[in-house]
TINU-539571 format. One line per field, with one value per residue (C-alpha): residue number from 0; chain; x, y, z; residue in one letter. Coordinates in Angstrom, 1 decimal. Example, Ala and Ser with C-alpha at 12.3 -4.5 7.8 and 13.67 -1.06 7.14 Angstrom:
2
lumdo	(0	1)
lofi	(A	A)
c1	(12.3	13.7)
c2	(-4.5	-1.1)
c3	(7.8	7.1)
martor	(a	s)
This chain:
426
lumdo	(0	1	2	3	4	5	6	7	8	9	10	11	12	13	14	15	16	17	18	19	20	21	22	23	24	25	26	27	28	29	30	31	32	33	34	35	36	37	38	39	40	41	42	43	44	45	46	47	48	49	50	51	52	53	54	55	56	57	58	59	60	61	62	63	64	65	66	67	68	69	70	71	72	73	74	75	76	77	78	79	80	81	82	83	84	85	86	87	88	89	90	91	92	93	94	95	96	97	98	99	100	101	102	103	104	105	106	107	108	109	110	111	112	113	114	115	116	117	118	119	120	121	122	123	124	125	126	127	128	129	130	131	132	133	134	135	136	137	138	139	140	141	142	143	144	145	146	147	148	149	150	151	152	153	154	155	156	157	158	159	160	161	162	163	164	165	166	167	168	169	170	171	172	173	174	175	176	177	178	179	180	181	182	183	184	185	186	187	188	189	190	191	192	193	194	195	196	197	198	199	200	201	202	203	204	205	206	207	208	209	210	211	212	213	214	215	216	217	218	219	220	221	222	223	224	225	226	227	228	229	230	231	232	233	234	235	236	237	238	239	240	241	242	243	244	245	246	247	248	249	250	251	252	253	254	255	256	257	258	259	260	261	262	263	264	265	266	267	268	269	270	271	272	273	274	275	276	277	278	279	280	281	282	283	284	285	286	287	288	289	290	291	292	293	294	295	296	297	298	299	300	301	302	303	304	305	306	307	308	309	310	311	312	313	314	315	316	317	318	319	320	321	322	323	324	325	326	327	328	329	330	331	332	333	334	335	336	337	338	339	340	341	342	343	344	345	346	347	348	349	350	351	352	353	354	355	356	357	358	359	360	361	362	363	364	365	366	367	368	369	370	371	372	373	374	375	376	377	378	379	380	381	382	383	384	385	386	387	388	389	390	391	392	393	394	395	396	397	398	399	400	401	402	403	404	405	406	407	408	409	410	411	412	413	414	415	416	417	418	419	420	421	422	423	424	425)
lofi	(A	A	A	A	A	A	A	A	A	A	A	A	A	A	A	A	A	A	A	A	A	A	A	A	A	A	A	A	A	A	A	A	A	A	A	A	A	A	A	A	A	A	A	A	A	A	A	A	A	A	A	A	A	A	A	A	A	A	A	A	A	A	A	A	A	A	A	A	A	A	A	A	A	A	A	A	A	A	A	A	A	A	A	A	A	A	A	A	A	A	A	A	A	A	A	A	A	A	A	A	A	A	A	A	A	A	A	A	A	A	A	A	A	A	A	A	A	A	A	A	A	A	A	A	A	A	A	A	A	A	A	A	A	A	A	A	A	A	A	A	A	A	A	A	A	A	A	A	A	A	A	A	A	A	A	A	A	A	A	A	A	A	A	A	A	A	A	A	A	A	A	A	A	A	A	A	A	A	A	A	A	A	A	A	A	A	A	A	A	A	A	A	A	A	A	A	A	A	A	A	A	A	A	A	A	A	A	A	A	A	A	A	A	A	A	A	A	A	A	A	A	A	A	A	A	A	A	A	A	A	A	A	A	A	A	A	A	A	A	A	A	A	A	A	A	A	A	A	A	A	A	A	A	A	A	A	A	A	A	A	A	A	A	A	A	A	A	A	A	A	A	A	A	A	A	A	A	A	A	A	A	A	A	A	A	A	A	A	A	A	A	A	A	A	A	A	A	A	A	A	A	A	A	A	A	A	A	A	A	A	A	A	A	A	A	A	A	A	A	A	A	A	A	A	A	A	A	A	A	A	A	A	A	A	A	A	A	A	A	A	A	A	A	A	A	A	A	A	A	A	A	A	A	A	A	A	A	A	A	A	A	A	A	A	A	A	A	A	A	A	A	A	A	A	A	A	A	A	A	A	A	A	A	A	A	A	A	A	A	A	A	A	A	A	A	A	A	A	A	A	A	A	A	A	A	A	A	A	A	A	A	A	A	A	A	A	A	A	A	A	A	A	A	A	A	A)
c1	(76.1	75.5	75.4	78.0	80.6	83.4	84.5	81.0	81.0	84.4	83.1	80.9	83.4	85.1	81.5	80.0	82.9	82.3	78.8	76.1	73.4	69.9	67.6	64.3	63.2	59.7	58.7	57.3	60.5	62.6	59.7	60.4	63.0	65.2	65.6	69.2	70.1	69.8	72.0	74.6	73.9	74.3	77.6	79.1	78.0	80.2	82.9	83.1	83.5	80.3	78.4	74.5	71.6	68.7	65.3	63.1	58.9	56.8	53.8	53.2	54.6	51.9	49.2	50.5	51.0	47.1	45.9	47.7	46.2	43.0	43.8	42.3	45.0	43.6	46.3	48.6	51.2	51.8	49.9	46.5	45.8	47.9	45.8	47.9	46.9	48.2	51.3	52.3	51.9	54.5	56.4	56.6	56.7	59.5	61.7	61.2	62.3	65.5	66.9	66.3	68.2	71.0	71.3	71.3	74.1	76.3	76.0	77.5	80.1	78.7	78.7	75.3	73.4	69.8	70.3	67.3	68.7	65.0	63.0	59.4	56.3	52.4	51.2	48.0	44.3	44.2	40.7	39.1	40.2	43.2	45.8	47.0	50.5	51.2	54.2	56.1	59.7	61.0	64.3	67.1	70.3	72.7	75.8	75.0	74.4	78.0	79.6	78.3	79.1	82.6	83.3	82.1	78.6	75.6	72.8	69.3	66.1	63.0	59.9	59.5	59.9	61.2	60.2	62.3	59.2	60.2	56.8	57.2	55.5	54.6	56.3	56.0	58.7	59.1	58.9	61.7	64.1	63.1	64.0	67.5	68.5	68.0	69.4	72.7	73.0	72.7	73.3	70.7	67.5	66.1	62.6	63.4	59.3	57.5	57.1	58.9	58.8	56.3	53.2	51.6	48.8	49.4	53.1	56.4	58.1	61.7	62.8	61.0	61.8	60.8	59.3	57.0	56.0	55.2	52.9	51.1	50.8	49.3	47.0	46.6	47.4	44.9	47.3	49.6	49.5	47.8	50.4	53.3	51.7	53.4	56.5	56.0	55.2	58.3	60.7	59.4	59.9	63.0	64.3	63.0	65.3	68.5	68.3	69.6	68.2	65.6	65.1	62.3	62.9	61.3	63.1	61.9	64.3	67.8	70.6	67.8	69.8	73.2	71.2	69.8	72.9	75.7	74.2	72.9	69.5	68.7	65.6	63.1	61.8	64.9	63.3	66.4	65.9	66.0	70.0	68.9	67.3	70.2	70.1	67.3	66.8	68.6	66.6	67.3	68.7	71.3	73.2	75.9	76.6	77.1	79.4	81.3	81.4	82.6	84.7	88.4	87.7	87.4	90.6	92.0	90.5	89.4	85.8	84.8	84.4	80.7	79.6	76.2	74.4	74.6	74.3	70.7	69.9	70.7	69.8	66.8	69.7	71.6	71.1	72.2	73.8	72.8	74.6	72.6	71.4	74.0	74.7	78.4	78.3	76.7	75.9	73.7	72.3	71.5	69.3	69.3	66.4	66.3	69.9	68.9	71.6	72.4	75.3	77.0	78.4	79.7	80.2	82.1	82.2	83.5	87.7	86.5	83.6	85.6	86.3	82.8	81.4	79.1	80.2	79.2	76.2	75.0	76.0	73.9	71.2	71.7	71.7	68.8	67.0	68.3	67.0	63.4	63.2	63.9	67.7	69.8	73.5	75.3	78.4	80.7	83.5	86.9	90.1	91.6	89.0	88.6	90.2	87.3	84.5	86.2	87.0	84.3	81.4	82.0	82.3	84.4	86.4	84.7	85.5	83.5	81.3	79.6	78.0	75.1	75.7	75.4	77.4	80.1	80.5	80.8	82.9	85.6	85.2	86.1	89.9	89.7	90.9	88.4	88.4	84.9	83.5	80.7	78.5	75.1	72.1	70.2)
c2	(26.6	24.4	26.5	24.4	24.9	27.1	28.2	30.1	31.9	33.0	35.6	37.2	37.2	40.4	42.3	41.1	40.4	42.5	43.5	43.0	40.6	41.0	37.4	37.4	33.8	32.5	30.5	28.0	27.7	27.3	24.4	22.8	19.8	21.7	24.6	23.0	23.1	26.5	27.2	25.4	27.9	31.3	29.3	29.7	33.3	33.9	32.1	34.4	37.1	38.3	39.9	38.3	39.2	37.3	38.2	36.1	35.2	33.0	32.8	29.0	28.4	30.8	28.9	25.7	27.0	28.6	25.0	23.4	25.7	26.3	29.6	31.7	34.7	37.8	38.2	35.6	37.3	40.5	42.7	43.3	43.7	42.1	41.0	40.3	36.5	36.8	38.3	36.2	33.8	35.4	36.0	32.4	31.2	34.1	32.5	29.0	29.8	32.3	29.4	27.0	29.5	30.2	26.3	25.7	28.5	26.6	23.6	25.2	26.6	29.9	33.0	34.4	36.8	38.0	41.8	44.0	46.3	47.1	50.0	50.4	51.6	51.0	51.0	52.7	53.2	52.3	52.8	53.5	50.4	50.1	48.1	47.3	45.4	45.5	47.5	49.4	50.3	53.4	53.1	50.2	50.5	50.3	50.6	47.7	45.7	46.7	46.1	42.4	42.6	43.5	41.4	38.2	37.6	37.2	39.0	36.9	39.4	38.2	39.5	42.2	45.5	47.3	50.7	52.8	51.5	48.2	47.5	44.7	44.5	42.6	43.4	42.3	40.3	42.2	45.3	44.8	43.2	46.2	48.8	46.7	46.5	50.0	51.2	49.1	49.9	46.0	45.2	42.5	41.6	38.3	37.0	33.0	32.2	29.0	30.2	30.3	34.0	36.6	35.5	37.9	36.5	33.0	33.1	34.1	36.9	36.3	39.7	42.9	46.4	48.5	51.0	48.1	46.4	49.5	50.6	47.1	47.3	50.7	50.3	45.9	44.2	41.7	40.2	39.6	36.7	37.5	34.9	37.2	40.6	42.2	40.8	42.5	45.6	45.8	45.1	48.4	50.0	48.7	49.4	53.1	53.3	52.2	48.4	47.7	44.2	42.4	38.9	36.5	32.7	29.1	28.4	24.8	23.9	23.0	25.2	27.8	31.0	30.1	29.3	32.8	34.6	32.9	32.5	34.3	32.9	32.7	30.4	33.2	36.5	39.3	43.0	45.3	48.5	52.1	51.9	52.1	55.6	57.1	55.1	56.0	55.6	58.0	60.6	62.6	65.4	63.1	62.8	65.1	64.8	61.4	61.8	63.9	61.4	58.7	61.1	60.6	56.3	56.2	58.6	55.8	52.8	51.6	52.2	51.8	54.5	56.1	58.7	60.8	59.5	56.0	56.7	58.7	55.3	52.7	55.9	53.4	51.1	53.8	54.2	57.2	57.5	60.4	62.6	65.6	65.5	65.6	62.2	60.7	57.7	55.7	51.6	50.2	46.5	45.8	42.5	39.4	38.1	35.3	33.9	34.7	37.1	40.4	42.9	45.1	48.0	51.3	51.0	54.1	56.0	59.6	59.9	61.6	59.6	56.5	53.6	54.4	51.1	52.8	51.0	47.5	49.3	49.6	46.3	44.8	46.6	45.5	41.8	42.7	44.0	41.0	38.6	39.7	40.1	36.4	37.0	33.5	35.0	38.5	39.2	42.1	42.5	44.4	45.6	46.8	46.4	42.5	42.0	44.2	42.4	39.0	40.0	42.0	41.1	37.3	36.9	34.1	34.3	32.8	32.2	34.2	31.2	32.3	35.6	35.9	35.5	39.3	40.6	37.8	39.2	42.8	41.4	39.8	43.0	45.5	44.3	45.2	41.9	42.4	39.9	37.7	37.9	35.9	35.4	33.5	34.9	30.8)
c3	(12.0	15.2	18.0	20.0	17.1	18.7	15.0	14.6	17.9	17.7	15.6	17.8	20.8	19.8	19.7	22.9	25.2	28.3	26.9	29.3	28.5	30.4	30.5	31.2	31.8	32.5	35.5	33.1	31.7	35.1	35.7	32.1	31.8	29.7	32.3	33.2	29.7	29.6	32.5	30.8	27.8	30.2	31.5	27.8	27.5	31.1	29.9	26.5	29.1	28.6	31.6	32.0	34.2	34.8	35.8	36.6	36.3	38.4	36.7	36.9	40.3	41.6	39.4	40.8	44.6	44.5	43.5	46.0	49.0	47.3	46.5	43.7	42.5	41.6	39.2	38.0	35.3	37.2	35.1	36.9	40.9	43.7	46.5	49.9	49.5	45.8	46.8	49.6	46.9	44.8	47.3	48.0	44.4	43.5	46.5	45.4	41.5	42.9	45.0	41.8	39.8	42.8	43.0	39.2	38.6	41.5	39.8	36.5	39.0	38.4	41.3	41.9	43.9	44.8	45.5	46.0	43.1	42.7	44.0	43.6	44.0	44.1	40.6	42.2	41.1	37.6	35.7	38.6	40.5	43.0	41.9	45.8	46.5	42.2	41.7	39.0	38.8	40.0	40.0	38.9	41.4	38.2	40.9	43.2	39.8	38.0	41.1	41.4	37.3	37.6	40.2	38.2	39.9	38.2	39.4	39.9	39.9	41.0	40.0	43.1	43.5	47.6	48.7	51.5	54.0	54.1	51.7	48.8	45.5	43.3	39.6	36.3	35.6	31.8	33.1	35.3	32.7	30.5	32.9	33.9	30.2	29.6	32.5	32.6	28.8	27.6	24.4	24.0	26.3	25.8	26.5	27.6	26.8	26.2	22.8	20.0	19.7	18.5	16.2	13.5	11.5	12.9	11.5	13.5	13.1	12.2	12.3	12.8	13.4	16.2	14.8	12.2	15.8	17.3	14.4	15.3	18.3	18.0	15.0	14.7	18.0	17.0	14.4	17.3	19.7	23.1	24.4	23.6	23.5	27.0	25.3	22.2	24.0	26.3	23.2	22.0	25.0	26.0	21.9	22.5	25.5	23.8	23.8	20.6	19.9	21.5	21.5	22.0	22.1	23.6	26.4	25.8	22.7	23.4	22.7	21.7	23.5	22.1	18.8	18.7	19.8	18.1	14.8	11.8	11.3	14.9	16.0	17.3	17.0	16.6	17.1	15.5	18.1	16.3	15.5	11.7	12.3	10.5	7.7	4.6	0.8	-0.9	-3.2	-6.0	-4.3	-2.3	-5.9	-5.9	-2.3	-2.9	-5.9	-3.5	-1.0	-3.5	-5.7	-3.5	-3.3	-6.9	-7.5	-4.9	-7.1	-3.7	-6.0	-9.5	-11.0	-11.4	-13.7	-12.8	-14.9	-13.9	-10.3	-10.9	-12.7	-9.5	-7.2	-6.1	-4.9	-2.7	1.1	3.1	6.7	8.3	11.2	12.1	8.7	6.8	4.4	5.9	4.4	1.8	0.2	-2.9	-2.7	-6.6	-6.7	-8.8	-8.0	-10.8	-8.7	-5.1	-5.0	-4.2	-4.2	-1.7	-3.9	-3.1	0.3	1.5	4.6	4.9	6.2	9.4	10.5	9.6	12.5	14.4	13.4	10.5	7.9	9.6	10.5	7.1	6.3	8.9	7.6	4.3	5.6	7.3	4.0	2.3	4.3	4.3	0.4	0.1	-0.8	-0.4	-0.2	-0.4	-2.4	-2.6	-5.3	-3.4	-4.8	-1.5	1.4	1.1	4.7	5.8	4.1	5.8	9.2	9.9	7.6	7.5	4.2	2.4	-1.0	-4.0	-7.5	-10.7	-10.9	-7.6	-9.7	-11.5	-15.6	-16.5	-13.4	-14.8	-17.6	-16.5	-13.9	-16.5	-19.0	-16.1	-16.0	-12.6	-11.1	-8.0	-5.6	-5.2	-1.8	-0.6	2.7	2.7	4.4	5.3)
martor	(x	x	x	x	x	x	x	x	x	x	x	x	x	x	x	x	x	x	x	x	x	x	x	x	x	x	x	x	x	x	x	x	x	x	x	x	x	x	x	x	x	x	x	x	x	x	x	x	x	x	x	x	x	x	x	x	x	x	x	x	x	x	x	x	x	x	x	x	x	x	x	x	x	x	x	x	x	x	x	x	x	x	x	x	x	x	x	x	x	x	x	x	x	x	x	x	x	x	x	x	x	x	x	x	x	x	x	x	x	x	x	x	x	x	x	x	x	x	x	x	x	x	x	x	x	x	x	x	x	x	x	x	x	x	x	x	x	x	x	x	x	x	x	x	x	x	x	x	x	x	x	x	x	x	x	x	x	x	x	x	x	x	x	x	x	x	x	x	x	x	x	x	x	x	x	x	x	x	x	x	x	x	x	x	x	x	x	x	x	x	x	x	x	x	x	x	x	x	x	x	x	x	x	x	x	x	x	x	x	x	x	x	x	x	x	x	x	x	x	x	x	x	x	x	x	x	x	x	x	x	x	x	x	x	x	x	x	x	x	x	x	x	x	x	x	x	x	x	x	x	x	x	x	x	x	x	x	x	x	x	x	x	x	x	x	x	x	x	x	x	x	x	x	x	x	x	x	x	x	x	x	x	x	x	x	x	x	x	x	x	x	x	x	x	x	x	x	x	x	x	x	x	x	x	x	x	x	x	x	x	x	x	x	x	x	x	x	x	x	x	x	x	x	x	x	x	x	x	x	x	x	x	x	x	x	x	x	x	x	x	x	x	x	x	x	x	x	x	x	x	x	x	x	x	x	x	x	x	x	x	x	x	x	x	x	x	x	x	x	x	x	x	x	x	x	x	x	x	x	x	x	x	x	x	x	x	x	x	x	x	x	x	x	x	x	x	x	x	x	x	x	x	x	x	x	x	x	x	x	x	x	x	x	x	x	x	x	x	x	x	x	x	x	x	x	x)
């Protein structure tokens, strides 16, 4: 799908109209030639009614100011000690990027402001060593930003921080986009970053979950890229406070933000936050409850019908949704590897937890599965919830020559007439 194709995003409208997006954008990116292309981008996302922030670096204007003056930073990412000289520099460097973004935003006709929504304070003595004008978040004035929000202004953050004394600080610029997306409850916080997204081995990450990135972090960070490390480490930290998907892109590539939110396969690094902790393999002992939980669909023949002895032998199939423990819900995704396939079956969500978004849940999840075992395309065979699986899963009708051979067959001996559904995963 080309990112500029209204047909694809239409989709996604529905989910993130009136959603609040948080952007964290590089100074190197505001310095690169594509910087107004990206503007254009955040001037879609406002006119789909969705609500953006942006927070801003200045990295490589303070690299470029200190060799202009002669100036050597103590610090020039915002992560180690602020010296006053370094952070007049930032404060200079911060001002010159915020009136680039102000300016940028008026040209895509585009209300902006530059509150001071952020409170700080000294970071301290860290190690032994005092950190001086370096600041970290204390607190994120949520009702100043929502009012400039509701009122159709976009709010520009640089990367400083304001205490009640009238002091200024100097703040890392992923810190404070972390504690703004959390805070304002965003839906998505995106890294804008000179690279393509997060590295492993010497090979990007596609998609990763929170709690595999964390694990890295904690036990391998040498397999990640230094380059991206304080973004890998603020996507956890920002997914542990409710952010449910964190993105990490190259700011340099055209259309690369409507790319990554408008489409499928995205074009960076997509870390799924810990929405999925319900969801788990189901075990022996989940048997009869699912039965149970099946048992009124199949009376319905919104489901085929399962006996207990087949479902113990696809149990290795079956995922769980959890609520306080107990199983509310319930999927398989029986692979065809030799096809590139795979199938959605058994999808069924308990009458009283019904409309609370789980069942898309699990079928995100499923994609998500899907996608990192190599899997080409999903398909789902529906008597009666095929507007479902086309509305709100994407998927498209298809004839019985879309199956594999085997399920064909069973598919023609059933009788049950299903209807073929279809979505590919590339």
């Amino acid at each position: 799908m080309k990112p500029t194709d209204l047909r694809g995003i239409l989709q996604y409208i529905p989910r993130f109209r009136e959603k609040i997006f948080v952007i964290s954008v590089d100074g190197a990116v505001v310095a690169d030639e594509n910087f107004a292309n990206l503007l254009t981008d955040v001037a879609v996302l406002r006119s789909l009614n969705i609500k953006v922030t942006l927070v801003h670096g200045a990295a490589e204007q303070i690299r470029r100011l200190a060799a202009d003056q002669g100036v050597t930073p103590s610090d020039e990412e915002g992560g180690g000690v602020t010296d006053a000289p370094t952070l007049r520099l930032a404060l200079t460097a911060a001002n010159h990027v915020t009136h680039r973004l102000l300016e940028g935003l008026a040209s895509q006709d585009l209300r902006a402001a530059c509150p001071n929504a952020i409170v700080a304070h000294p970071v301290g003595i860290l190690r032994g060593v005092d950190q001086q004008f370096t600041g970290k978040v204390e607190r994120v004035d949520t009702a100043l930003l929502n009012t400039l929000l509701d009122q159709g202004i976009l709010p520009v953050l640089p990367p400083l921080g304001f205490d009640g004394e009238g002091h200024t600080y100097r703040v890392n610029s992923d810190a404070i986009a972390t504690a703004v997306a959390a805070r304002l409850g965003a839906v998505k916080l995106l890294f804008v970053t000179g690279s393509d997204g997060l590295r492993a081995d010497g090979g990007l990450l596609r998609q990763v979950l929170v709690t595999d990135l964390e694990r890295m972090l904690r036990e391998q960070p040498e397999r990640l890229d230094p380059a991206t490390l304080s973004k890998a480490r603020h996507a956890v930290r920002a997914a542990n406070h409710g952010v449910p998907r964190i993105h990490v892109i190259n700011g340099r590539v055209d259309e690369a933000l409507l790319t990554e939110v408008f489409s499928n396969e995205g074009i960076g690094t997509l870390i799924h936050a810990s929405e999925y902790r319900e969801i788990r393999r189901a075990q022996p002992r989940d048997v009869p409850e699912i039965l149970k939980l099946i048992r009124p669909a199949i009376e319905e023949e919104e489901l085929a019908e399962r006996t207990r002895e087949a479902l113990e032998r696809e149990l290795d199939d079956f995922f769980i949704y959890e609520i306080d423990g107990n199983p509310v819900a319930c999927v398989a995704l029986h692979a065809y590897p030799e096809a590139g396939l795979a199938e959605v079956a058994c999808l069924c969500v308990k009458p009283a937890h019904e409309n609370r978004g789980i069942a898309r849940k699990l079928l995100q999840f499923l994609e998500t599965t899907a996608r990192e075992a190599g899997v080409s395309a999903l398909f789902a065979l529906s008597t009666q919830a095929f507007t479902w699986f086309q509305q709100k899963g994407g998927f498209v009708e298809a004839t019985p020559d879309a199956l594999p051979p085997g399920r064909r067959a069973r598919y023609q001996a059933s009788g049950r007439n299903s209807k073929i559904l279809l979505k590919p995963l590339s």
